[in-house]
C-alpha positions in Angstrom: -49.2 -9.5 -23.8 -46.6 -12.5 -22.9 -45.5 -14.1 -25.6 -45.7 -18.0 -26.2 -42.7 -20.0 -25.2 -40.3 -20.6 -28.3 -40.8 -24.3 -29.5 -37.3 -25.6 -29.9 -38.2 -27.9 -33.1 -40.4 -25.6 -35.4 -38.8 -23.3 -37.2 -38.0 -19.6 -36.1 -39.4 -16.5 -38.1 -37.2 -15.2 -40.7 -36.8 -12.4 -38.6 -35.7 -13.7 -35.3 -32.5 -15.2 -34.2 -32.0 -19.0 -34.1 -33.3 -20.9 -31.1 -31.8 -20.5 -28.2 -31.4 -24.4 -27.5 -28.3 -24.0 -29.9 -26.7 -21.3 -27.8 -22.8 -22.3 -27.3 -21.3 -22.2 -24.2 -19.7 -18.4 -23.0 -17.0 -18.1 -20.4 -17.0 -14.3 -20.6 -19.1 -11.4 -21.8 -17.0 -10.5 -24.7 -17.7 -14.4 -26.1 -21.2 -13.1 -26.4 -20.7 -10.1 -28.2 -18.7 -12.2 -30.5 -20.9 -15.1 -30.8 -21.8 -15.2 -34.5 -25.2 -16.8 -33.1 -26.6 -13.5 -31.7 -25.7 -11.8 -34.7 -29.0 -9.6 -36.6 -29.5 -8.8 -40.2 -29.1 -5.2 -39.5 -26.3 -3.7 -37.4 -26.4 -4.0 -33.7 -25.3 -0.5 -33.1 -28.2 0.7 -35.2 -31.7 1.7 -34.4 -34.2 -0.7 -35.6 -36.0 -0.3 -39.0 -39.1 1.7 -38.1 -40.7 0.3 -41.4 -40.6 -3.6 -40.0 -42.2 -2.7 -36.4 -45.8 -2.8 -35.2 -47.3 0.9 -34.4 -47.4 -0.6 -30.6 -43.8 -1.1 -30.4 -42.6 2.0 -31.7 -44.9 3.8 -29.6 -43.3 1.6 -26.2 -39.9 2.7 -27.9 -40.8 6.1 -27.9 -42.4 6.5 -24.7 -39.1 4.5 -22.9 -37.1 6.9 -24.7 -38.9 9.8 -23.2 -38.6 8.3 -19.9 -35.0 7.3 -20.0 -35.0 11.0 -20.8 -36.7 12.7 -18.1 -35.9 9.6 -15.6 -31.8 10.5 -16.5 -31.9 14.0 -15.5 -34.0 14.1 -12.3 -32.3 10.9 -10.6 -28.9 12.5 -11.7 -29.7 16.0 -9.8 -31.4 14.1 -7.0 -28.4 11.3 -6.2 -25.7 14.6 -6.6 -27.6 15.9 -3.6 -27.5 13.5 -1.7 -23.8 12.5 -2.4 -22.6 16.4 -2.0 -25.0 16.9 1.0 -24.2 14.0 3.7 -24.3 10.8 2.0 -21.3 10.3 -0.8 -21.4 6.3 -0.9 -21.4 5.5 -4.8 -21.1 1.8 -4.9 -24.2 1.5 -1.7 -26.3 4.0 -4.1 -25.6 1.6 -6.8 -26.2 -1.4 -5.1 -29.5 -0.3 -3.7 -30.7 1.2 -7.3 -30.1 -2.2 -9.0 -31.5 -4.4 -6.0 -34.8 -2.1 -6.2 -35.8 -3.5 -9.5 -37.2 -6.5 -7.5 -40.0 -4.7 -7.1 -40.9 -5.3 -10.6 -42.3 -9.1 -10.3 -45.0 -8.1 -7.4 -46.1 -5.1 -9.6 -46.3 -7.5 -12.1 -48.0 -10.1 -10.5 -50.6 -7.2 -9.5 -51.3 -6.2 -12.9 -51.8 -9.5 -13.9 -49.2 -10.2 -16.2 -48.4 -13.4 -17.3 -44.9 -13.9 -15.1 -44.8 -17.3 -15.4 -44.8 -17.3 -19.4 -42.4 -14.6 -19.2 -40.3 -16.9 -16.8 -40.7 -19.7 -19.8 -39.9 -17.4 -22.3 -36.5 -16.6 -20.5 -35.8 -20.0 -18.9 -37.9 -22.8 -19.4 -35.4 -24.7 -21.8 -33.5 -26.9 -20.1 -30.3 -27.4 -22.6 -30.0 -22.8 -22.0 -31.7 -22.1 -18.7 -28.1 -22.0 -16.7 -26.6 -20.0 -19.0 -29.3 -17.6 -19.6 -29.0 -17.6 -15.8 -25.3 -16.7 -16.0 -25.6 -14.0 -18.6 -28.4 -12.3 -16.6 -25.4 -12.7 -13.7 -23.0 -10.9 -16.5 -25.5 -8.3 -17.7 -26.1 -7.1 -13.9 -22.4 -6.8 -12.9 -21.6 -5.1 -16.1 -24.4 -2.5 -15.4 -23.2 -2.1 -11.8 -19.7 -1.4 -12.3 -21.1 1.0 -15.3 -23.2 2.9 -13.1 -20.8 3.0 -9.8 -18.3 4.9 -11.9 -20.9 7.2 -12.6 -21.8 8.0 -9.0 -17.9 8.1 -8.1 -17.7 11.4 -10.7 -21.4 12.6 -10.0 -20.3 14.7 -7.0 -17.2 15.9 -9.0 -18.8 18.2 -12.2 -22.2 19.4 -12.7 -24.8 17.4 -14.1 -24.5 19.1 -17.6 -21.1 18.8 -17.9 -21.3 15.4 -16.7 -23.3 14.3 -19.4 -21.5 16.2 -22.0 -18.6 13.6 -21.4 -21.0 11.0 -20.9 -22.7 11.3 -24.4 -19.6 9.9 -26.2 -21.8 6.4 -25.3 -22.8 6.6 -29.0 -19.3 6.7 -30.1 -18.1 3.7 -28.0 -21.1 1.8 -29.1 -20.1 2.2 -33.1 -16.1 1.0 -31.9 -17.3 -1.9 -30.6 -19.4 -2.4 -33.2 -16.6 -2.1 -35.4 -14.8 -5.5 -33.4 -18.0 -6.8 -34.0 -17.8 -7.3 -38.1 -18.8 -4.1 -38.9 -17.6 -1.7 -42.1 -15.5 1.2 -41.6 -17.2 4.0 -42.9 -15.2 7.8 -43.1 -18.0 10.2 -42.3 -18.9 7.8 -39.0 -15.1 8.4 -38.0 -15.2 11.8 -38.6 -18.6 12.3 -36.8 -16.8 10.2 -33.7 -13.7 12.1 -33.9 -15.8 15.4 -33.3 -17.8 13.3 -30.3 -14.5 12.6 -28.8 -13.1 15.9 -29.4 -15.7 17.8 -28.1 -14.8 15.4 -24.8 -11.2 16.1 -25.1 -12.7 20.0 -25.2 -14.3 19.8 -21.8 -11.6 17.9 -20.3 -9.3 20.9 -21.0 -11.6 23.2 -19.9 -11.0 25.2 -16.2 -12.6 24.1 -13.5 -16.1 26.3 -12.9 -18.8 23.7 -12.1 -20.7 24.0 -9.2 -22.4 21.2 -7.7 -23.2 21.6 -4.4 -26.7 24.0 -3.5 -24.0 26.6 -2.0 -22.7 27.4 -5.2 -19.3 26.3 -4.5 -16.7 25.6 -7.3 -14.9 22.3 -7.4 -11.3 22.5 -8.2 -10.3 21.5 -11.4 -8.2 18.4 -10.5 -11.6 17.0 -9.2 -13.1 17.9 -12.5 -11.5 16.0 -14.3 -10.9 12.8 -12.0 -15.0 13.0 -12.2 -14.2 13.2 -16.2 -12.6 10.4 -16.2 -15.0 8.4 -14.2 -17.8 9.3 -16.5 -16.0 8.8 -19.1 -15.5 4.9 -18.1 -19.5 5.1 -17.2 -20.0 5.8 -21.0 -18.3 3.1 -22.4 -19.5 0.8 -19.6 -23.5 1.9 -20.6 -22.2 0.8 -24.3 -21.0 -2.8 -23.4 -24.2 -3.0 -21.4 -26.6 -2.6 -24.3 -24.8 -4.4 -26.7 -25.1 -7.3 -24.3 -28.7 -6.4 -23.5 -29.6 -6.5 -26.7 -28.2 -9.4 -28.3 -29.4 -11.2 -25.2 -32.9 -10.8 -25.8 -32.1 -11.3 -29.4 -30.7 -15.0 -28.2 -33.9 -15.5 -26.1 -35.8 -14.6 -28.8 -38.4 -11.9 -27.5 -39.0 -8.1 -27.8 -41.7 -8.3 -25.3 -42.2 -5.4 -23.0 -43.3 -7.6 -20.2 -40.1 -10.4 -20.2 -37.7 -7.7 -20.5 -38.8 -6.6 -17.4 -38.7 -9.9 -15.8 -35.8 -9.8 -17.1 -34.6 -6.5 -15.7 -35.9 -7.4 -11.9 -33.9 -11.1 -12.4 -31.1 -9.4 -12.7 -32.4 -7.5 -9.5 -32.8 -10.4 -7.6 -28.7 -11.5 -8.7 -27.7 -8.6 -7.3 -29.4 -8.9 -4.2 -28.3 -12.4 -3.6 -25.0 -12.9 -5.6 -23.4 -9.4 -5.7 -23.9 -7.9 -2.6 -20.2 -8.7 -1.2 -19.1 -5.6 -3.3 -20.5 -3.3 -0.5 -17.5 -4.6 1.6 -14.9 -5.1 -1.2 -15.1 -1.3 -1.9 -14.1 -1.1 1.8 -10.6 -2.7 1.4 -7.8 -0.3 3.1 -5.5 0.4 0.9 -7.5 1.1 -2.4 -7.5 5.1 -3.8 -9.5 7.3 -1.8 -11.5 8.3 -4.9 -13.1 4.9 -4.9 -13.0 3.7 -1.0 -15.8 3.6 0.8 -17.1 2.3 4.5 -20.5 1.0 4.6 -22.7 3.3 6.4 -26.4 3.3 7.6 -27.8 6.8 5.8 -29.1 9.6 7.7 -33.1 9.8 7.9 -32.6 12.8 5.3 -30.3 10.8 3.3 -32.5 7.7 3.3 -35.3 9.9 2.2 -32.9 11.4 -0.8 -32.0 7.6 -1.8 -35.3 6.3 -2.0 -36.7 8.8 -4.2 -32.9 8.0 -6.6 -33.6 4.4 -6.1 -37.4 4.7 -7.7 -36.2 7.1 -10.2 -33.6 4.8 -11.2 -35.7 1.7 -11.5 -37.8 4.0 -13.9 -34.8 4.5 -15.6 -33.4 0.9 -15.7 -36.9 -0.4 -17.0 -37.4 2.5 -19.8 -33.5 1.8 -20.8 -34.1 -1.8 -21.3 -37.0 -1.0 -23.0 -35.5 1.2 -25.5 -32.5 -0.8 -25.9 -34.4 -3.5 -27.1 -37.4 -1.9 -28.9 -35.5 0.8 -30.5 -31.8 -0.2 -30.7 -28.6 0.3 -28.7 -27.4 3.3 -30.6 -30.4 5.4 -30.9 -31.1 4.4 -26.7 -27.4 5.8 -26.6 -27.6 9.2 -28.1 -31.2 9.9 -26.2 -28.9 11.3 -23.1 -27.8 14.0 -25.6 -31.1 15.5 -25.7 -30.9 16.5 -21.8 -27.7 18.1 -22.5 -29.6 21.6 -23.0 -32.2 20.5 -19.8 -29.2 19.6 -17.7 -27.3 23.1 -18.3 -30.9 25.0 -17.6 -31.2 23.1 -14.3 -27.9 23.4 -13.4 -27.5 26.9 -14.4 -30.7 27.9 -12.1 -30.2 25.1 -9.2 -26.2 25.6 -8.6 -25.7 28.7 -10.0 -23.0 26.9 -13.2 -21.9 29.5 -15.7 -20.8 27.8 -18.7 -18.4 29.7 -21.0 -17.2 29.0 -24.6 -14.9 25.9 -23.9 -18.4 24.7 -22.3 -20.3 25.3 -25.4 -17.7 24.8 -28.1 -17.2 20.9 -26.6 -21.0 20.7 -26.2 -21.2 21.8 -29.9 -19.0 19.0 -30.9 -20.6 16.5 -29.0 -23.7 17.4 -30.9 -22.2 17.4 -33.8 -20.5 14.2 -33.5 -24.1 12.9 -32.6 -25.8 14.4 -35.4 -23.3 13.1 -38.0 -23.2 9.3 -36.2 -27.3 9.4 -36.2 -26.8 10.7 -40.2 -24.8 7.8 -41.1 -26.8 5.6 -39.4 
């Protein structure tokens, strides 16, 4: 299923971008979002028009979406145990979940898929290879840093509640847009005030979440420095696919296969280039909310973060996927689905009890999502 490398000198579909041979030069992530090169015909923060793709795509789009999903939830519940129960190291979680996507090339090389053309695909020009290279660098510290402040307010709320605050991703992915060129339109700013509100809504709300198998409460100062962290985790997920995307856009590929060469390159950075973070995060001196020691985990532990590590490679594969198949915005608003799932596990795991502040800011959320996905 690999695609053919990209000639530089014919010309490209109608559909595509332009070659990435005329790529400029970016110092910083935000000169690619801004780089009128990457730019689509439709908008970036919008799904993709179902009419123009193949039955085969929609059907991979679908199926990552189902597995970002299911893939969300159960690495979510699994990581909060082991964080609450023995092992609360958010940036060596992290670390370990990115690093795992490695695994991806030998799997590939044993299913016989064509590596080497997706390799081509991603970095056999020589005028773009090192600056694919350093956007792949870009896209991978991005992603940590999006996903460590996830894990720092994991052990502070329930999962639910969590992401409740974490499904305003849709409406940071629409502001951005908005520096990106994009048209003001009312009923999107009244559908993202209602996302934002129904976060402001469970920020207010008195600390009852229960996260820990014992059923213990966590204070509500807690709850709402894990808030806060999630919060930060949504908009870093939002800068993530808008770079994911128009990244493969500048490439020039949709297919399944080189997005995940892609995905375990950026793997492969962050076991060679980024690992110095594990130590950084050790630094006396920084808030003890984000300070941690490097520590060898427990043999229960260990067993608790390799089963988050391959849920989360699921999860990093099937979001890339859907990113790219289906569109930033719709990938963004598929963690609102669990928000029901997550309340229902939570509920019968921890023993939560969500009152009406609970449902009234879930409510909005929802609404906010329906109107952002009406408008779309």
């Amino acid at each position: 299923m690999s695609r053919e490398p990209i000639s530089t000198q014919a010309a490209s579909p109608p559909s595509w971008p332009q070659p990435a041979d005329t790529m400029v030069q970016h110092t910083n992530f935000l000169d690619i979002l801004q780089d009128p090169l990457l730019s689509k015909p439709q908008d970036a923060s919008a799904p993709k028009p179902q009419a123009e793709q193949p039955l085969c795509d929609l059907l991979w789009g679908y199926l990552s979406l189902l597995a970002v999903v299911v893939t969300w939830i159960a690495q979510s519940e699994v990581c909060q145990l082991v964080q609450v129960d023995g092992y609360n190291k958010p940036m060596a979680i992290t670390w370990f979940n990115h690093s795992a996507s490695v695994v991806i090339l030998p799997i590939l090389m044993v299913a016989q898929v064509d590596v080497r053309g997706s390799f081509h695909t991603l970095f056999g020009r020589e005028l773009t290879e090192w600056r694919v290279w350093r956007q792949a660098w870009m896209l991978a510290v991005v992603y940590l840093a999006a996903d460590w402040v996830w894990y720092l307010g994991l052990p502070c709320l329930s999962v639910a509640m969590g992401t409740v605050v974490f499904s305003s991703s849709p409406a940071w992915v629409y502001l951005i847009s908005l520096t990106m060129g994009q048209k003001v339109q009312l009923r999107k700013i009244v559908a993202l005030v209602a996302c934002l509100g129904g976060v402001g809504v469970i920020f207010a709300r008195k600390g009852q979440d229960n996260v820990s198998l014992d059923q213990a409460p966590v204070p509500m100062s807690v709850e709402i420095m894990g808030n806060v962290f999630v919060l930060a985790a949504s908009f870093g997920y939002a800068v993530y696919q808008l770079l994911f995307d128009k990244t493969m856009a500048q490439i020039g590929t949709d297919n399944i296969w080189t997005i995940n060469v892609f995905v375990a390159v950026m793997g492969v950075l962050n076991v060679v280039l980024i690992w110095p973070v594990l130590f950084l995060v050790s630094i006396p001196g920084l808030p003890a909310s984000i300070r941690e020691v490097p520590e060898i985990p427990s043999r229960a532990a260990f067993t608790g973060v390799m089963i988050n590590a391959s849920l989360a490679l699921a999860f990093n594969i099937s979001f890339a996927v859907a990113t790219v198949k289906m569109g930033p915005f719709l990938t963004s608003i598929a963690t609102v689905v669990t928000i029901p799932m997550t309340m229902v596990v939570d509920a019968t795991l921890h023993g939560d009890h969500f009152g009406c502040d609970a449902c009234v800011g879930s409510l909005l959320v929802l609404g906010g999502f329906v109107g952002l996905v009406a408008t779309s």
